[in-house]
DRENGUVO-968984 format. One record per residue (C-alpha): residue number from 1; residue in one letter; x, y, z. Coordinates in steps of 0.5 Angstrom, whole numbers, padded with zeros to 4 digits, always signed. Last residue first. Layout:
   num   residuo      xx      yy      zz
   NUM         a       X       Y       Z
...
END
This chain:
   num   residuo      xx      yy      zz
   432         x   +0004   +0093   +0037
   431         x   +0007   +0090   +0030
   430         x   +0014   +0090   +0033
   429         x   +0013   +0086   +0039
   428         x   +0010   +0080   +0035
   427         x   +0016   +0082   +0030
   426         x   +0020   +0081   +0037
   425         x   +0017   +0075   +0038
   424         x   +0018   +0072   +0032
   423         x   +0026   +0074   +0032
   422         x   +0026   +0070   +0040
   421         x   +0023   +0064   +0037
   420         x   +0026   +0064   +0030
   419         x   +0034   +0064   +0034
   418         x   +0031   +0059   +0040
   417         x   +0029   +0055   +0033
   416         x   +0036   +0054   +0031
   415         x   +0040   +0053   +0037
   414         x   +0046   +0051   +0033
   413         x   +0047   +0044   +0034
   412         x   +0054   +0044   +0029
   411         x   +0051   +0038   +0025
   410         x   +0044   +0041   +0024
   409         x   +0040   +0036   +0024
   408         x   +0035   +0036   +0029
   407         x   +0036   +0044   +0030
   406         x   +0033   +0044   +0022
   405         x   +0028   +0039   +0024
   404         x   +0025   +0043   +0031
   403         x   +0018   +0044   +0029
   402         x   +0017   +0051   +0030
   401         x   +0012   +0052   +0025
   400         x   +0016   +0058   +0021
   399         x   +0011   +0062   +0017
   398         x   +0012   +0068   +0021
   397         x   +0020   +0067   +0018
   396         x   +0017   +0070   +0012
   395         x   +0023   +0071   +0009
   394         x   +0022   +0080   +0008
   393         x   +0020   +0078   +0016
   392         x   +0027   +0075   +0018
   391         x   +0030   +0080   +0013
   390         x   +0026   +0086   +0017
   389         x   +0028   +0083   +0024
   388         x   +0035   +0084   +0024
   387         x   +0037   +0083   +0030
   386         x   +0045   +0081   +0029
   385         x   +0044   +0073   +0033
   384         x   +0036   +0074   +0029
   383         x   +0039   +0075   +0023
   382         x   +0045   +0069   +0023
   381         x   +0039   +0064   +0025
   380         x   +0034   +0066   +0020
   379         x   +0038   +0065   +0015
   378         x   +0040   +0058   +0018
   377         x   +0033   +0056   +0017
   376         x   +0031   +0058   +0010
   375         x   +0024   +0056   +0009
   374         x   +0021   +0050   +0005
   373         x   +0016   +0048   +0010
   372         x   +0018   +0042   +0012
   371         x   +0024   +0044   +0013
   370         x   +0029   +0038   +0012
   369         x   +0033   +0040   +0006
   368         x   +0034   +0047   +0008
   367         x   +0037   +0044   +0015
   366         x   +0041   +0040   +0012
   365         x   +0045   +0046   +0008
   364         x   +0052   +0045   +0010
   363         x   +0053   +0052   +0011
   362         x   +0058   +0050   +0016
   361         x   +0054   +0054   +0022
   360         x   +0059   +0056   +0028
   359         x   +0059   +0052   +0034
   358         x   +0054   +0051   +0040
   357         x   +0056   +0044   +0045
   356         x   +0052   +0039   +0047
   355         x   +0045   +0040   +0050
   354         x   +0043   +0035   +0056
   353         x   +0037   +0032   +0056
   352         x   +0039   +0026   +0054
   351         x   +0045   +0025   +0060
   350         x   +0041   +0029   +0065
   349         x   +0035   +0024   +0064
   348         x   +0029   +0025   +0061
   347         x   +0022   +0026   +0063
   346         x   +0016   +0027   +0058
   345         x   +0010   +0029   +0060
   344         x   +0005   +0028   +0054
   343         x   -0002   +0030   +0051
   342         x   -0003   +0036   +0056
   341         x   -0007   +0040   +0052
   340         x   -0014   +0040   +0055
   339         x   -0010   +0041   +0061
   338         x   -0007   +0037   +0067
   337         x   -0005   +0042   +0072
   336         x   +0002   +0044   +0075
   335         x   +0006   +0040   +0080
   334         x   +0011   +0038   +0077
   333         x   +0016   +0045   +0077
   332         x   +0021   +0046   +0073
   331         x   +0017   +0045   +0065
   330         x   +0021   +0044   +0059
   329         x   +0015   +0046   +0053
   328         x   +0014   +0040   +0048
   327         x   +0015   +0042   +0040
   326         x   +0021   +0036   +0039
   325         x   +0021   +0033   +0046
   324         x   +0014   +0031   +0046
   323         x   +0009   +0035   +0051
   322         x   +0009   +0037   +0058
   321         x   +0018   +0036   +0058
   320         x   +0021   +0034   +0064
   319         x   +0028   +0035   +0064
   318         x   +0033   +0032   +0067
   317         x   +0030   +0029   +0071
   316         x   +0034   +0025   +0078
   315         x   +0034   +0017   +0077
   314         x   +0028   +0012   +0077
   313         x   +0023   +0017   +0078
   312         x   +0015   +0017   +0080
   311         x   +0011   +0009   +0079
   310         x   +0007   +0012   +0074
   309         x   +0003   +0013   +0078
   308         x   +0007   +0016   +0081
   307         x   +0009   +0020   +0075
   306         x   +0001   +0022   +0074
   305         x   +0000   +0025   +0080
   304         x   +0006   +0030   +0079
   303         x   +0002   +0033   +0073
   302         x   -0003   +0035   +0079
   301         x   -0011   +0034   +0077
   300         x   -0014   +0039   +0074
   299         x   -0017   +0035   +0067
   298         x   -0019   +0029   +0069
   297         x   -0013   +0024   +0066
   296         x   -0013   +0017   +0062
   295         x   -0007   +0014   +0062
   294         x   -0002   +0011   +0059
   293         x   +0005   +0009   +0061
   292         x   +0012   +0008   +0063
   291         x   +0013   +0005   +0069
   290         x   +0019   +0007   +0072
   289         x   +0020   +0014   +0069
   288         x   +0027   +0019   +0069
   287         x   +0028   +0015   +0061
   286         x   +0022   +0018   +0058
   285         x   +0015   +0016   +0059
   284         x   +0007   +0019   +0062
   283         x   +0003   +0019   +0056
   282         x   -0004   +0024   +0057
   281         x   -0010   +0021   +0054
   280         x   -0015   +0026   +0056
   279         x   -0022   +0029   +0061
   278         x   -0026   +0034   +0062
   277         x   -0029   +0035   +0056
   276         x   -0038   +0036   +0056
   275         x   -0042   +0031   +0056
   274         x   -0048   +0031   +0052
   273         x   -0050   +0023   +0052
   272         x   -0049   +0022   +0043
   271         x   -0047   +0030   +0041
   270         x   -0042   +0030   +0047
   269         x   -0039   +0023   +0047
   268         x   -0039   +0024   +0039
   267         x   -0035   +0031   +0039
   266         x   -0031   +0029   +0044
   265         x   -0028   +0022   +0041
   264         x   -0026   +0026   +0035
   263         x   -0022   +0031   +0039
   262         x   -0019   +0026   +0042
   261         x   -0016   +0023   +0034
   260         x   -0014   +0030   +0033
   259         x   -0019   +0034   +0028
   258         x   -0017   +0037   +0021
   257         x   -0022   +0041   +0016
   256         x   -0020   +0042   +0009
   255         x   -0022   +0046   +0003
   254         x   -0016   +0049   +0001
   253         x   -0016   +0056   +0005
   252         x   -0020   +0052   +0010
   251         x   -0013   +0050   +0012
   250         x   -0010   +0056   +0014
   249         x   -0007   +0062   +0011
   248         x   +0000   +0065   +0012
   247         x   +0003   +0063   +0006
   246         x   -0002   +0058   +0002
   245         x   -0004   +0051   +0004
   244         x   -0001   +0046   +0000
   243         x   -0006   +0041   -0004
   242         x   -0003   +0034   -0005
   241         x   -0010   +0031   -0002
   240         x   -0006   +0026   +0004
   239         x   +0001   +0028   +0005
   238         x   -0001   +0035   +0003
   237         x   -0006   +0036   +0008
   236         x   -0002   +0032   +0014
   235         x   +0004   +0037   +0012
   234         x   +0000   +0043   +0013
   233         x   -0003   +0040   +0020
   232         x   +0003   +0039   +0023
   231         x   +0002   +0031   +0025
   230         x   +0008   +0030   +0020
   229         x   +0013   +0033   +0023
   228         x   +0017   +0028   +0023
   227         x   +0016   +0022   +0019
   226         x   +0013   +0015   +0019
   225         x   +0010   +0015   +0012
   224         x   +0004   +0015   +0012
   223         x   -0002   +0011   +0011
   222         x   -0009   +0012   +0009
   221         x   -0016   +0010   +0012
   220         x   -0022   +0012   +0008
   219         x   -0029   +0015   +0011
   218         x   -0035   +0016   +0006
   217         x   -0037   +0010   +0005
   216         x   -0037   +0008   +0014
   215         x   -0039   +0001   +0015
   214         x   -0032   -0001   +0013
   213         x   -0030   +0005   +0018
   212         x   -0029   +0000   +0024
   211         x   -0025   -0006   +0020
   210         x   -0021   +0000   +0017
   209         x   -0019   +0003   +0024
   208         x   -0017   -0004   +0027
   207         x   -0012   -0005   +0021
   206         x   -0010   +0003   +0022
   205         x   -0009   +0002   +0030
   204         x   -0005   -0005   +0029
   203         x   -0001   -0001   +0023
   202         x   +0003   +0004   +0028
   201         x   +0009   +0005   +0025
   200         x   +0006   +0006   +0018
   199         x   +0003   +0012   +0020
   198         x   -0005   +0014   +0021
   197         x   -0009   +0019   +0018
   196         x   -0017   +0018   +0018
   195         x   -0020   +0021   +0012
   194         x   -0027   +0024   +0010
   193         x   -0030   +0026   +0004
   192         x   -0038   +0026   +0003
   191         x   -0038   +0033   +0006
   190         x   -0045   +0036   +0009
   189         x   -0042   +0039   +0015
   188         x   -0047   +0036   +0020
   187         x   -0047   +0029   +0016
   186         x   -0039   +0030   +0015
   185         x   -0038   +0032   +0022
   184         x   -0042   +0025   +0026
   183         x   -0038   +0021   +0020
   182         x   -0031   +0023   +0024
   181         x   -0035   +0023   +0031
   180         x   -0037   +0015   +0030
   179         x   -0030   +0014   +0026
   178         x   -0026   +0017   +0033
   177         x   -0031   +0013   +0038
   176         x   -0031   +0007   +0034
   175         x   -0024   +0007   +0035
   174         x   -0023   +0007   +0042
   173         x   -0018   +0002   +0044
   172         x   -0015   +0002   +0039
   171         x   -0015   +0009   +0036
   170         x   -0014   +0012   +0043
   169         x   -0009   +0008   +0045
   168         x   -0005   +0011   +0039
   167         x   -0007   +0018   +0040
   166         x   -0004   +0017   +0047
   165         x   +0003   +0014   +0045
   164         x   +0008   +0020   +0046
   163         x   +0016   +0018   +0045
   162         x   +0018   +0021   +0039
   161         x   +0013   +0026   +0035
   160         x   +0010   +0023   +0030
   159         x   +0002   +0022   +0032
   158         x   +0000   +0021   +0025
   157         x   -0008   +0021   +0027
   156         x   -0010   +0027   +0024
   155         x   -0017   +0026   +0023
   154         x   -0018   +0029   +0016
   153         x   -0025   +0032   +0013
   152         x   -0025   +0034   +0006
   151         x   -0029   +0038   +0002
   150         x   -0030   +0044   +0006
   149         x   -0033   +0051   +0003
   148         x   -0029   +0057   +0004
   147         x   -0034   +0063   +0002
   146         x   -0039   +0061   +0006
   145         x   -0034   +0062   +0012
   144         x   -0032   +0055   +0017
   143         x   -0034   +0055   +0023
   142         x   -0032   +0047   +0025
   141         x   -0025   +0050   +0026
   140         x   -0029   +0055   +0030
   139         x   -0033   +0050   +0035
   138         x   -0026   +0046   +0036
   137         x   -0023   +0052   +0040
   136         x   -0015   +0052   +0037
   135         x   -0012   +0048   +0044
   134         x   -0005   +0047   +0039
   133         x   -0003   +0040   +0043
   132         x   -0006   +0035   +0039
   131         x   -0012   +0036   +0043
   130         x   -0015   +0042   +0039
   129         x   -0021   +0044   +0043
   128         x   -0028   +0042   +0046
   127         x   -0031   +0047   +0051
   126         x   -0037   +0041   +0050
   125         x   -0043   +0046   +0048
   124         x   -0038   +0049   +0043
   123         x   -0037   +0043   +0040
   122         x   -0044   +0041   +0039
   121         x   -0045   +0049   +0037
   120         x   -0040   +0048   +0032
   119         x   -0043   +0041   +0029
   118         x   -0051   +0044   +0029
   117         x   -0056   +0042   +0033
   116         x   -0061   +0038   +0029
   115         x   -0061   +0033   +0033
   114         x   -0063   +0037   +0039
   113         x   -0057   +0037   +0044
   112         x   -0054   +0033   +0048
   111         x   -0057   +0032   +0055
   110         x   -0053   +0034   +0061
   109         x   -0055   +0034   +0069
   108         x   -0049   +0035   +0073
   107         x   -0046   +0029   +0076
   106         x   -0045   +0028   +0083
   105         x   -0038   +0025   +0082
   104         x   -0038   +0023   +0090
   103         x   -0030   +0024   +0092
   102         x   -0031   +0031   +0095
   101         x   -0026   +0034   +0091
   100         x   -0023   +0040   +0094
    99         x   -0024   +0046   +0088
    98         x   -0019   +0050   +0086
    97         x   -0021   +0056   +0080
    96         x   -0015   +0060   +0076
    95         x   -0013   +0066   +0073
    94         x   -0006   +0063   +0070
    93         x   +0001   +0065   +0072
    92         x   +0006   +0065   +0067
    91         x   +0011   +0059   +0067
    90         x   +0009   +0057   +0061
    89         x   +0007   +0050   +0064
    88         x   +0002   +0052   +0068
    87         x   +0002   +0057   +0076
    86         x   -0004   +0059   +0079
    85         x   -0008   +0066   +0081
    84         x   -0013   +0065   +0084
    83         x   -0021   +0064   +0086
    82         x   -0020   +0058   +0091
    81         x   -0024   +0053   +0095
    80         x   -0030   +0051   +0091
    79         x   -0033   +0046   +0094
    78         x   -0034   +0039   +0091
    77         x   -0035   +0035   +0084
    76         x   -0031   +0033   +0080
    75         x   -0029   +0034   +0071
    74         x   -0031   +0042   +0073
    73         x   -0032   +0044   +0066
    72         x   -0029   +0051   +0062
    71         x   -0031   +0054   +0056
    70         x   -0028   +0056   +0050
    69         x   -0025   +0062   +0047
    68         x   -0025   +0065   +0040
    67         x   -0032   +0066   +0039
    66         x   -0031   +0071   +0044
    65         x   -0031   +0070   +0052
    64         x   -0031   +0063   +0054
    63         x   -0035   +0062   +0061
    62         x   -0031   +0058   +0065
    61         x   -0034   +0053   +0072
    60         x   -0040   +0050   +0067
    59         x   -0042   +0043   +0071
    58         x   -0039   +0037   +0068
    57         x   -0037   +0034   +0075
    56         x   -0042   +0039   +0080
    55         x   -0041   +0045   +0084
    54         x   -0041   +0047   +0091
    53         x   -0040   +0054   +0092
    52         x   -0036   +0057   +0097
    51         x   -0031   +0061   +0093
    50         x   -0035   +0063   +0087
    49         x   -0038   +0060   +0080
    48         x   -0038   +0063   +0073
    47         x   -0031   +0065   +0072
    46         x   -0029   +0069   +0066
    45         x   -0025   +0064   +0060
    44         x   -0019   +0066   +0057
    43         x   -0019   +0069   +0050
    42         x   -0016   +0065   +0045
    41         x   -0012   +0059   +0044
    40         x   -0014   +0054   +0049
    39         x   -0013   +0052   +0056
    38         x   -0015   +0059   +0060
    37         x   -0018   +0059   +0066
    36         x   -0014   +0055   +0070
    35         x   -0017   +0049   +0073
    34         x   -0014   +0046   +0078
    33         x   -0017   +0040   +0083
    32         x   -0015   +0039   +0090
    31         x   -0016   +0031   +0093
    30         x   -0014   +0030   +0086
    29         x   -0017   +0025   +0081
    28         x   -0018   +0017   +0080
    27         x   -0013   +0015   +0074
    26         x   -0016   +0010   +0068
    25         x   -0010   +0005   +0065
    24         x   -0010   +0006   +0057
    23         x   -0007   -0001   +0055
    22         x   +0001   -0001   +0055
    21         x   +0004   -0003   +0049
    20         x   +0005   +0004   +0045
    19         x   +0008   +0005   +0052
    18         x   +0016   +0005   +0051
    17         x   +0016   +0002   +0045
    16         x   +0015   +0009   +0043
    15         x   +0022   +0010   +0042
    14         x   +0021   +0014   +0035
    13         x   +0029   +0014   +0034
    12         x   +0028   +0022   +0029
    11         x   +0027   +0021   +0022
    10         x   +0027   +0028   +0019
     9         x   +0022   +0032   +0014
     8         x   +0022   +0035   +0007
     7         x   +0017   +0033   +0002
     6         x   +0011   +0032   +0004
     5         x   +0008   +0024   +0006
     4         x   +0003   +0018   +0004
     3         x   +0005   +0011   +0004
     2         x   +0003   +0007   -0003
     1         x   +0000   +0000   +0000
END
């Protein structure tokens, strides 16, 4: 079978034996759960309960604010024992609701909406994001204006960053829940082309999603090429339609929708019972941890939860990553909350965490050839180090995704992406 993939890229060591194996394990939560107001792109959500009040699991306890928000819902129930600023894996503090977990789960009363409720309400109802780790409000991917009518529906389910195994488990173990949310969004949208991705390192998922969609026409199953970034959305498009998504434009510029494989369970679990996301699959791996493996998390509880259930540390971190290790963000403290977007925590020993040594650029050209957005990486680099922001523009380092491939192969390990952060962050800077 023909392996789809974009031109570009690099072949990191997966090490996703680590827990690819390892059956999804349910966790039981925190005396005291942290929920920050904001867990997706956009504005932070507004507080609608207060100190003092007893709130039930799946009860609304973050208003969004604007259609670029999403709402916020308690995975416990209990008393509301703090309204306050709180530490997440940015480092910024967080506006953030606490509530003691009373241990009852006295669930709110939900119902999914009527039947002919729309995709994006059903999203919105449900506080639903990107769950690949972007956290882009779900409801507005499934918005898309008259003037850019969809055809296509792909369920990204490449997974292609090292270690993490969540979208995985998931495909196994819940995979009438992805088909089921895939096709519930083709009726809803009324397109006839749907598409669930999957890499070739993961043929047992792509062999039950097939059994599963053979009562789906509309919904195929594809293999790619295992390759990074192949799970970044411009990539995946041109991996499986051949269409390239134009400089600064988003995928329904060429016709396309993608949803992560959580994302998917979320929206048929909302439409079929009404139940909102309070939950996810987080991958707990790396060479720190004792027992590696899966599990499925209530948003809010610690992170340092999870690593001992995870069986703690077998040696001092190095680094602990939420997030795989090409795109994740390096976090100093453990006990911070488990989000929407928390797919990962990653905990490596100081040996692999360890940096080797800076050195001059020998203009080999690799991190050329391996950007998968065609980009001229080393450029960058060299004017970022003399701040000349207007090149790093007139190159259009805005379109640069931050995946970390030219970094990965660059021989004399120059901090390549640190250099694009920084220029971007000053243009940001610029145009305010």
């Amino acid at each position: 079978m023909k392996l789809l993939t974009f031109r570009g890229g690099i072949h990191p060591d997966d090490k996703k034996e680590q827990t690819s194996g390892v059956p999804i394990v349910e966790l039981k939560p925190d005396e005291f759960m942290v929920f920050p107001m904001s867990q997706h792109i956009g504005a932070p959500c507004a507080p609608c309960v207060e100190v003092g009040d007893y709130v039930k699991m799946y009860q609304k306890i973050g208003e969004a604010q604007g259609f670029v928000s999403a709402n916020i819902f308690s995975s416990v129930s209990g008393t509301v024992t703090a309204i306050e600023p709180r530490a997440v894996a940015s480092g910024q503090k967080v506006l953030s609701v606490v509530i003691q977990n009373d241990f009852k789960d006295e669930k709110e009363d939900v119902k999914p909406l009527p039947a002919d409720a729309s995709i994006a309400d059903i999203a919105l109802a449900a506080g639903a994001v990107g769950m690949g780790g972007a956290t882009f409000p779900t409801h507005v991917k499934l918005s898309p204006p008259k003037d850019k009518p969809v055809d296509t529906v792909i369920i990204n389910g490449s997974e292609c960053e090292p270690y993490l195994t969540s979208d995985h488990r998931v495909l196994l173990e819940r995979g009438e829940e992805v088909a089921g949310g895939l096709d519930l969004v083709l009726k809803k949208l009324g397109v006839k082309r749907g598409f669930i991705a999957i890499e070739n390192n993961k043929a047992d998922a792509a062999e039950n999603m097939r059994k599963i969609c053979e009562k789906y026409p509309d919904i195929e199953v594809v293999n790619l090429k295992t390759k990074y970034p192949q799970g970044s959305e411009k990539q995946l498009i041109n991996a499986v339609t051949g269409r390239e998504v134009p400089s600064g434009g988003l995928p329904a510029d060429v016709g396309v929708i993608v949803l992560n494989v959580d994302s998917a369970t979320v929206l048929y679990n909302a439409a079929k019972y009404g139940t909102p996301l309070t939950s996810r699959i987080v991958t707990v791996a790396g060479s720190a941890i004792k027992e590696p493996k899966n599990f499925r998390a209530r948003l809010g509880m610690s992170a340092q939860s999870l690593i001992d259930a995870a069986g703690g540390f077998v040696c001092k971190p190095g680094k602990v990553i939420f997030g795989g290790p090409m795109m994740g963000m390096a976090v100093s403290d453990t006990d911070l909350p488990i989000i929407k977007g928390t797919g990962s925590i990653l905990c490596l020993s100081e040996e692999e965490a360890t940096l080797p040594e800076s050195m001059a650029c020998i203009r080999c050209g690799r991190c050329v050839s391996a950007c998968p957005i065609h980009l001229l990486p080393l450029n960058f680099c060299n004017y970022a180090e003399v701040r000349d922001w207007d090149s790093c523009k007139k190159y259009n380092i805005l379109d640069c995704i931050e995946c970390g491939s030219c970094s990965y192969v660059c021989p004399s390990k120059r901090h390549i992406v640190q250099s694009i952060r920084l220029a971007k962050q000053a243009l940001r800077e610029q145009k305010k």
